[in-house]
N, C-alpha and C positions, 0 to 999 in steps of 0.2 A: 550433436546432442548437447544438453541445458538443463537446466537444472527446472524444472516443470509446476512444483508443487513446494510452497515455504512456506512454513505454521512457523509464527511467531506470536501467537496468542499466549498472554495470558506471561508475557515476557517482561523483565524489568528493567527494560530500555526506556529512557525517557527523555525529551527534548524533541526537538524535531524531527520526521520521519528521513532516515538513511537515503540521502539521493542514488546510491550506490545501489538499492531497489530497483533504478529507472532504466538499470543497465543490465535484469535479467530479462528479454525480448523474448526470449522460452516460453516465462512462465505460463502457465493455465489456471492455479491457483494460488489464490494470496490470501491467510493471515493475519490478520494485525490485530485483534478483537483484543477487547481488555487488555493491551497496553497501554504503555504512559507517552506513549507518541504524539506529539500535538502535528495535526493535520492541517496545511492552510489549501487557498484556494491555487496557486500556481502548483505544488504539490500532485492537487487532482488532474489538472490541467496536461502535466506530461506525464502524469499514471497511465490515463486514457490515451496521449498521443504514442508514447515509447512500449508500452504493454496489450500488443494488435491482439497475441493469443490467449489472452485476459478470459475466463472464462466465469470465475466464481474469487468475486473478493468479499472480504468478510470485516467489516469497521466496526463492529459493533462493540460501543461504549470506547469508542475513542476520541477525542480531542478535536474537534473540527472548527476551524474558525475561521469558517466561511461557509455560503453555501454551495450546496453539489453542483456541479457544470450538469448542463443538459444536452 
C-alpha cells in the first residue's frame, strides 16, 4: 500500500517541481493547480513514464515551459 491521492493545490512551493513526486508509483491522483511550481518538459516526460497508475492530474495555472508530450 502507497500513498494514492496528493493535493498540493493552491501550496506555496515554488521552483521546480520535487523529483521526489517521480517516486510515488501509487499514485492515482495528483495536485499541483495554482502553485508556484515551474514545470519543464523532461519533468512531463517521467511523470508519464514513473506514474502508470496516474489517473486524474490537475496543472492548472501552473508554470510549463515547455509543451505537453503526446
Amino acid at each position: 500500500m502507497g500513498l494514492e491521492r496528493l493535493n498540493l493545490s493552491h501550496s506555496s512551493f515554488s521552483g521546480p517541481a520535487p523529483t521526489k513526486l517521480l517516486q510515488l508509483t501509487k499514485l492515482v491522483s495528483l495536485d499541483l493547480s495554482y502553485s508556484s511550481f515551474s514545470i519543464d518538459e523532461s519533468f512531463l516526460r517521467l511523470l508519464a513514464q514513473n506514474l502508470r497508475n496516474l489517473r486524474e492530474l490537475d496543472m492548472s495555472w501552473v508554470n510549463i515551459s515547455s509543451e505537453i508530450p503526446r
